[in-house]
MIDOSE-1310 file (N, C-alpha, C; in nm, 2 decimals, decimal comma, always signed):
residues 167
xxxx	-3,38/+0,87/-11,19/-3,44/+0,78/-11,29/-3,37/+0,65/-11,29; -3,45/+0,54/-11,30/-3,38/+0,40/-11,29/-3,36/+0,38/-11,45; -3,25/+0,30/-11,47/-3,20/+0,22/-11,57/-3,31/+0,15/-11,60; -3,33/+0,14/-11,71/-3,48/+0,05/-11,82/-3,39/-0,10/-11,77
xxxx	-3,53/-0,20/-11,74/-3,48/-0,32/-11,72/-3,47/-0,39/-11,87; -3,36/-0,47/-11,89/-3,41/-0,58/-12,02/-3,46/-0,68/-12,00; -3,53/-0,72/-12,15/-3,58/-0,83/-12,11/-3,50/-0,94/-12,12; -3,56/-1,07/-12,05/-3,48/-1,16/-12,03/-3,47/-1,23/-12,14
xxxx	-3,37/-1,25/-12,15/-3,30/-1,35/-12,29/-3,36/-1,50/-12,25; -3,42/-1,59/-12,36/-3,40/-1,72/-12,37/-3,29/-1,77/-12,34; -3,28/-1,86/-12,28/-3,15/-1,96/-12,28/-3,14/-2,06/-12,43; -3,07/-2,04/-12,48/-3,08/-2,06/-12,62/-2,99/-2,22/-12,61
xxxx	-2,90/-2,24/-12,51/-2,79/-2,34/-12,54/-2,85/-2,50/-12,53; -2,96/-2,48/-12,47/-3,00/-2,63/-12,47/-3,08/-2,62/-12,59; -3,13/-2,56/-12,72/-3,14/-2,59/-12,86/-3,03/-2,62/-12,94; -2,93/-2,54/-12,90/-2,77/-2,54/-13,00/-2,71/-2,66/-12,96
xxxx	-2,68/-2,74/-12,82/-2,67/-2,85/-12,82/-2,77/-3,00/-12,90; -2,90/-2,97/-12,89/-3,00/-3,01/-12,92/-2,96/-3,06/-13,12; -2,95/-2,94/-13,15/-2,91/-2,92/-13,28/-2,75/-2,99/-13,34; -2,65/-2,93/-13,26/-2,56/-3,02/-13,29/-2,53/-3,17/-13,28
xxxx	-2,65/-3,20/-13,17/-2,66/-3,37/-13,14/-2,71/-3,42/-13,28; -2,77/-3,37/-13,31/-2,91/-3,40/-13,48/-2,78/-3,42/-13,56; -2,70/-3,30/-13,56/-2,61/-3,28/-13,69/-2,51/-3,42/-13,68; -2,49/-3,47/-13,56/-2,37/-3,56/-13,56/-2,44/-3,71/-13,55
xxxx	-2,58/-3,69/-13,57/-2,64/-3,81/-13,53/-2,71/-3,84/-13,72; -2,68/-3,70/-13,76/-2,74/-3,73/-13,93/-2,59/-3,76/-14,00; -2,47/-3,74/-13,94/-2,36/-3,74/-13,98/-2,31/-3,90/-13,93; -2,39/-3,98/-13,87/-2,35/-4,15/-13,84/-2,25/-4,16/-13,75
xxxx	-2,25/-4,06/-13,65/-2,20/-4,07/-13,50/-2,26/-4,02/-13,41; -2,34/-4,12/-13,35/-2,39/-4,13/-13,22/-2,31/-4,11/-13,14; -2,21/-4,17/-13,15/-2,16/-4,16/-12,98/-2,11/-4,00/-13,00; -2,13/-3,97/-13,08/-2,06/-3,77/-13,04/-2,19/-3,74/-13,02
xxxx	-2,29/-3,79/-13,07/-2,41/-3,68/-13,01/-2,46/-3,70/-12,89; -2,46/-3,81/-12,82/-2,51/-3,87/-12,68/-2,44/-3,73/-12,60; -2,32/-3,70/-12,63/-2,34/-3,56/-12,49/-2,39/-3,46/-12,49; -2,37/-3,44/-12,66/-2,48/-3,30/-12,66/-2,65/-3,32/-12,61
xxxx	-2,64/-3,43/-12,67/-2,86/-3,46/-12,60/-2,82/-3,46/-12,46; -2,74/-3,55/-12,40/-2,76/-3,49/-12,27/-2,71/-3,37/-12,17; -2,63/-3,33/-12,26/-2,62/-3,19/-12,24/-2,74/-3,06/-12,20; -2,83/-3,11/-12,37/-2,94/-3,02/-12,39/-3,04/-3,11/-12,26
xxxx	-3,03/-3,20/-12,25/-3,14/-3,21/-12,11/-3,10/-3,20/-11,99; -2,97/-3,19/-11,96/-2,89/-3,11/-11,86/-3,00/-2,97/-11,78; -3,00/-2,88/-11,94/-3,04/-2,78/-11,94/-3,16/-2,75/-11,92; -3,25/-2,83/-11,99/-3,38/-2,86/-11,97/-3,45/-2,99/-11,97
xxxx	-3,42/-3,02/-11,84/-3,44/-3,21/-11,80/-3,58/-3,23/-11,87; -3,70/-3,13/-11,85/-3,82/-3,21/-11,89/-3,92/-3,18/-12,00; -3,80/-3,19/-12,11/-3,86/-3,13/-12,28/-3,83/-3,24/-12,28; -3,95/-3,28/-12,36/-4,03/-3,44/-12,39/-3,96/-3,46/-12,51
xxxx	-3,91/-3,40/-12,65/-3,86/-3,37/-12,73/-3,69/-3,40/-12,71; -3,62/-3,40/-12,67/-3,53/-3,43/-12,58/-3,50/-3,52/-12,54; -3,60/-3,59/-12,50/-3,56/-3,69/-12,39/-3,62/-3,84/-12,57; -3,71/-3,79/-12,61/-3,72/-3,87/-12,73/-3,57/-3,87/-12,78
xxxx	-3,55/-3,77/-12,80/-3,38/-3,75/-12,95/-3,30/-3,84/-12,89; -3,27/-3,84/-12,71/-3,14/-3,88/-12,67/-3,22/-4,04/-12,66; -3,28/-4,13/-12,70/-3,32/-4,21/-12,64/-3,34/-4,26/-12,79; -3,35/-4,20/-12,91/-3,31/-4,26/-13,07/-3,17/-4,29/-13,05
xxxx	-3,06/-4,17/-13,02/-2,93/-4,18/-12,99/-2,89/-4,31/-12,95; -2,94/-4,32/-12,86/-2,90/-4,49/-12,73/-2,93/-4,60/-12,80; -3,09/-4,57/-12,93/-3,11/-4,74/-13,00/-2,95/-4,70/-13,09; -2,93/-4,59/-13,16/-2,84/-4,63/-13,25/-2,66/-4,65/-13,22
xxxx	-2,71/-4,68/-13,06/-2,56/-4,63/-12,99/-2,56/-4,83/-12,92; -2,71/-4,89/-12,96/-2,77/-5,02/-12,93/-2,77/-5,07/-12,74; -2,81/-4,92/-12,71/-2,81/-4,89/-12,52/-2,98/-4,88/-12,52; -3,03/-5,05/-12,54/-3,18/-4,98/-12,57/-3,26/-4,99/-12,44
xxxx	-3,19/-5,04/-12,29/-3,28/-5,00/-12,18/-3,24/-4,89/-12,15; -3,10/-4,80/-12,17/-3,10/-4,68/-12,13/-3,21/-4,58/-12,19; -3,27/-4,63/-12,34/-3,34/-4,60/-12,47/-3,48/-4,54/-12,40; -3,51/-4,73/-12,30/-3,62/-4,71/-12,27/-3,65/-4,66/-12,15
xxxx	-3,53/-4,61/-12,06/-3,56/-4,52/-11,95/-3,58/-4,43/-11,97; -3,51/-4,31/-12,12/-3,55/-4,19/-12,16/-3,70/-4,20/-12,21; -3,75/-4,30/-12,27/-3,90/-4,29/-12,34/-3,96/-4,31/-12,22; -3,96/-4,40/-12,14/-4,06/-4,37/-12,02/-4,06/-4,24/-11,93
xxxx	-3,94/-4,18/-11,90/-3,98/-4,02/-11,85/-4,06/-3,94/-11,98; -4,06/-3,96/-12,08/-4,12/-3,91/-12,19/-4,25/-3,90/-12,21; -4,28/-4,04/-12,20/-4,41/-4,08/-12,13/-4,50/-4,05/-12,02; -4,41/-4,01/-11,91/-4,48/-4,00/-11,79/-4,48/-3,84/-11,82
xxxx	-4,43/-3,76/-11,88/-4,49/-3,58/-11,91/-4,52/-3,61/-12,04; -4,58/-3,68/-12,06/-4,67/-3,68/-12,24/-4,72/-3,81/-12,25; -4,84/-3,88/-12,17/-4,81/-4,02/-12,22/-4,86/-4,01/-12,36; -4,97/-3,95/-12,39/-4,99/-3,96/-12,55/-4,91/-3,96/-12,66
xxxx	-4,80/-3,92/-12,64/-4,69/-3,95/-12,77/-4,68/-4,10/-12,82; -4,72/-4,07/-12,90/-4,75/-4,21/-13,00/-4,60/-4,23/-13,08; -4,51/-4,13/-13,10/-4,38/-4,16/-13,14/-4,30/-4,17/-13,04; -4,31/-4,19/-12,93/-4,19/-4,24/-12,80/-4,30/-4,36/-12,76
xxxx	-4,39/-4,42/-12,80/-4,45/-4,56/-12,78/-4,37/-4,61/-12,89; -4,39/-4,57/-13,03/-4,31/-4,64/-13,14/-4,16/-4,71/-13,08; -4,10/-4,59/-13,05/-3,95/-4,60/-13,00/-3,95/-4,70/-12,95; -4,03/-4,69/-12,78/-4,05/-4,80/-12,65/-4,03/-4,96/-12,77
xxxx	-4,12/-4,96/-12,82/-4,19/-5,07/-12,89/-4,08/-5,11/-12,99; -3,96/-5,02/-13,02/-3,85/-5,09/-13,11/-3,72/-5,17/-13,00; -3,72/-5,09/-12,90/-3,60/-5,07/-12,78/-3,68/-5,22/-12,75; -3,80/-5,27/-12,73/-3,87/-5,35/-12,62/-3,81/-5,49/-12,80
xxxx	-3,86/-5,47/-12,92/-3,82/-5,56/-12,97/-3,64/-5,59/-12,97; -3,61/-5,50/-13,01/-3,42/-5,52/-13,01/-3,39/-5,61/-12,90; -3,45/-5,60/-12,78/-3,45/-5,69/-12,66/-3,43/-5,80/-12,68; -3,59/-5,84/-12,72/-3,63/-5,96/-12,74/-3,74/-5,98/-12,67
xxxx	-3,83/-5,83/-12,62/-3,92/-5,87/-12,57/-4,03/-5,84/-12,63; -4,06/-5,99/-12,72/-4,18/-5,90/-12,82/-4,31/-5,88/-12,75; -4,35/-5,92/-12,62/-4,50/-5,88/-12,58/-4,50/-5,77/-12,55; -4,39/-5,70/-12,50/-4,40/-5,56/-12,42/-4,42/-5,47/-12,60
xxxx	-4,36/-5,50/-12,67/-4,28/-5,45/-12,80/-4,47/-5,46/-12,86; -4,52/-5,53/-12,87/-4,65/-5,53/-12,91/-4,76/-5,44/-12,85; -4,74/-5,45/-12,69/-4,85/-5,37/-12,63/-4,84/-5,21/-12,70; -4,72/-5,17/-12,68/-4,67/-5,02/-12,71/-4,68/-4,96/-12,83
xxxx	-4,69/-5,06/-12,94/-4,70/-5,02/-13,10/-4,88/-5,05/-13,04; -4,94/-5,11/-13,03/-5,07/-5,15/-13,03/-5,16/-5,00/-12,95; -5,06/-4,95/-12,84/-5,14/-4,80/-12,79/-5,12/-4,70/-12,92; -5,00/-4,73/-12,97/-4,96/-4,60/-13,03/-5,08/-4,58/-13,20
xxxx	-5,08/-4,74/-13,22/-5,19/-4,74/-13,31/-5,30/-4,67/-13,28; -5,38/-4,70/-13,16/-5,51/-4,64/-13,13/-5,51/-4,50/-13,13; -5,38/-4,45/-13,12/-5,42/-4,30/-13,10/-5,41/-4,27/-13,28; -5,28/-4,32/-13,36/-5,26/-4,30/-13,49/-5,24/-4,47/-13,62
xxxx	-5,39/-4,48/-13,62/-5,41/-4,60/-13,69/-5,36/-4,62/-13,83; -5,31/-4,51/-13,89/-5,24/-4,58/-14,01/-5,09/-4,47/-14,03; -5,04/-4,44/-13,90/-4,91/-4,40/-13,88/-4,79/-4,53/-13,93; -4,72/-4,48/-14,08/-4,66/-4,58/-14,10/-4,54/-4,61/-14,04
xxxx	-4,47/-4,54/-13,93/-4,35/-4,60/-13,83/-4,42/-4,71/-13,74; -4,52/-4,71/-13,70/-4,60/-4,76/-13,62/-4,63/-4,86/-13,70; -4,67/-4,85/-13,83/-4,74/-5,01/-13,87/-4,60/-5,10/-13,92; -4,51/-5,01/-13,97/-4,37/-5,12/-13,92/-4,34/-5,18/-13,85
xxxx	-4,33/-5,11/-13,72/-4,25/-5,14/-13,60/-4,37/-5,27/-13,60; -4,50/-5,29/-13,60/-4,56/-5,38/-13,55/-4,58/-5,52/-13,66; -4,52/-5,47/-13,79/-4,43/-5,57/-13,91/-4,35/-5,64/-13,82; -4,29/-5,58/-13,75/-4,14/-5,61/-13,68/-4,15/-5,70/-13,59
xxxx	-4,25/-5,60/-13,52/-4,25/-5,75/-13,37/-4,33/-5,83/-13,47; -4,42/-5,90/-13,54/-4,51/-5,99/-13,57/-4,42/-6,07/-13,68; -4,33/-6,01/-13,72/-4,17/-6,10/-13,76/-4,12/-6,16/-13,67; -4,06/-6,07/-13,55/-4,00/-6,15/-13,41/-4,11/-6,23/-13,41
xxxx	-4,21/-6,25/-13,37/-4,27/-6,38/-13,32/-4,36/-6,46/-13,43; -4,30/-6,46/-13,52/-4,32/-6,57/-13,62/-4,45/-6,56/-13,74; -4,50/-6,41/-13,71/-4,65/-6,40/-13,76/-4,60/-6,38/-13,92; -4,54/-6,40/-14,03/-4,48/-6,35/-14,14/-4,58/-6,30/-14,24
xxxx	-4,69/-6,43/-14,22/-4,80/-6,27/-14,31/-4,83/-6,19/-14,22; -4,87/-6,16/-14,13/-4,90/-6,05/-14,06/-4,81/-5,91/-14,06; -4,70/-5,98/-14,07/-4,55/-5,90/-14,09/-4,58/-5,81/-14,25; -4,58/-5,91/-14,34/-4,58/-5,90/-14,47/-4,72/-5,82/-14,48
xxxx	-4,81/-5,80/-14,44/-4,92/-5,74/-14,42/-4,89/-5,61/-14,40; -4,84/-5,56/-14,30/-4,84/-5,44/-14,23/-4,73/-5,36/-14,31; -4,63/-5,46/-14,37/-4,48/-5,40/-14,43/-4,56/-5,32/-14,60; -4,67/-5,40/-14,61/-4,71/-5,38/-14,76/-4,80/-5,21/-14,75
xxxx	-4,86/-5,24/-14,62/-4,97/-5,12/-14,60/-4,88/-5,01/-14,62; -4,76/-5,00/-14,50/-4,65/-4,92/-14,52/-4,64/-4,84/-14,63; -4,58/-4,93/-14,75/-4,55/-4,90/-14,86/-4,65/-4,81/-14,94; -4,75/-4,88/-14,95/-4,88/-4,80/-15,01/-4,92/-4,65/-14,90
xxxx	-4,84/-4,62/-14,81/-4,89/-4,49/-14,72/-4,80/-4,39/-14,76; -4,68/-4,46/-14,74/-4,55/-4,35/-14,71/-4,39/-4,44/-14,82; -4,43/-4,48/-14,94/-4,28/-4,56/-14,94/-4,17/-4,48/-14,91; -4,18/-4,34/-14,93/-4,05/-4,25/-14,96/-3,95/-4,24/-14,81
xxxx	-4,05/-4,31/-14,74/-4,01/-4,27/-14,61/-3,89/-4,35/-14,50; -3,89/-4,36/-14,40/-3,75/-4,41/-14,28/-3,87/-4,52/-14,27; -4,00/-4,54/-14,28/-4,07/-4,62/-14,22/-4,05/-4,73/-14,37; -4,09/-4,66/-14,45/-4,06/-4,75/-14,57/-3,95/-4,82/-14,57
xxxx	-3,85/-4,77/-14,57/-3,74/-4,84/-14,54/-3,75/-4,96/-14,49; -3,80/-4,92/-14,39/-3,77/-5,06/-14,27/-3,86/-5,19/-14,35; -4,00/-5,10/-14,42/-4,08/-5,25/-14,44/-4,04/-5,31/-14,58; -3,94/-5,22/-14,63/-3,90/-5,29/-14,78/-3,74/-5,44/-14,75
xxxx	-3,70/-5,38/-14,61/-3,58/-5,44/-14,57/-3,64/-5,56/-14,47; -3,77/-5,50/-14,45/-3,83/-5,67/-14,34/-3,90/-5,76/-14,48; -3,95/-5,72/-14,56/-3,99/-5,75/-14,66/-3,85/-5,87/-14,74; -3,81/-5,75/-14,75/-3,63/-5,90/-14,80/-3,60/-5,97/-14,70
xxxx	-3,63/-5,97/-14,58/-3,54/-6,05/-14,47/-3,63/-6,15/-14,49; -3,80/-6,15/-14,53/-3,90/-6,26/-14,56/-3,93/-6,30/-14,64; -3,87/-6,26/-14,80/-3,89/-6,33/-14,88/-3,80/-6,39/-15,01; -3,69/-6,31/-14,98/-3,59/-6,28/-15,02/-3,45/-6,44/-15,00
xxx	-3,47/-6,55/-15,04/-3,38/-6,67/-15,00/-3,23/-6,67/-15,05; -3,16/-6,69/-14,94/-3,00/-6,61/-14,93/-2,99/-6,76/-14,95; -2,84/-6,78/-15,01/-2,77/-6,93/-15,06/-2,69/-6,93/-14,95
């Protein structure tokens, strides 16, 4: 009689790295979490999920073409993710390139038209290139969707950068 086979275990370590990168990245150190994200995609190079986390890491680590080399493999196994267009579209403004930074928020709209990271980010670029009501526009819609939120934030802080006169 043969020995019962078992079954095969998940490989669990590329979530526990995954996880610990989150903890040290909610704890205001990036640069400790950049090895665990790429640790965890070490393990599993092509979880779309992953390749998003380590490529927030890099904006807050301010490596935002490294940022946008992770969102484009991201893209290229999911182009519909409308939240790794957002990303693209912050990494593309931090640059300074606000037309690329517009096209990317402008896909990510069509798929999710009143996604309020998305109508920030495009507060943001339409700040970078001088549109201030348009800015002031989309920072307001924001507010009325989601204030409580990381998106709020942003449009209550673009909001003071435009209206707000510093001595």
């Amino acid at each position: 009689m043969r020995p019962k086979r078992r079954p095969k275990r998940p490989d669990l370590a590329p979530d526990l790295y995954a996880q610990a990168a989150q903890a040290w990245l909610l704890a205001r150190d990036a640069s400790r979490a950049l090895p665990l994200q790429s640790e965890a995609l070490k393990r599993r190079p092509r979880d779309v999920d992953f390749l998003i986390d380590r490529a927030i890491i890099r904006l807050a680590l301010k490596q935002s073409w490294e940022a946008i080399d992770d969102l484009n493999s991201a893209l290229e196994l999911a182009p519909r993710r409308a939240d790794a267009l957002v990303y693209r579209a912050s990494a593309y403004r931090l640059l300074g390139t606000a037309d690329l930074a517009e096209e990317d928020v402008a896909r990510a709209l069509v798929q999710r038209p009143n996604a309020p990271d998305a109508l920030a980010e495009r507060g943001a670029v339409k700040a970078l290139k001088g549109d201030k009501p348009g800015a002031r526009a989309d920072w307001l819609r924001v507010l009325s969707l989601d204030p409580e939120s990381a998106a709020g934030d942003q449009a209550r802080a673009g909001l003071e950068s435009i209206d707000v006169k510093k001595p």
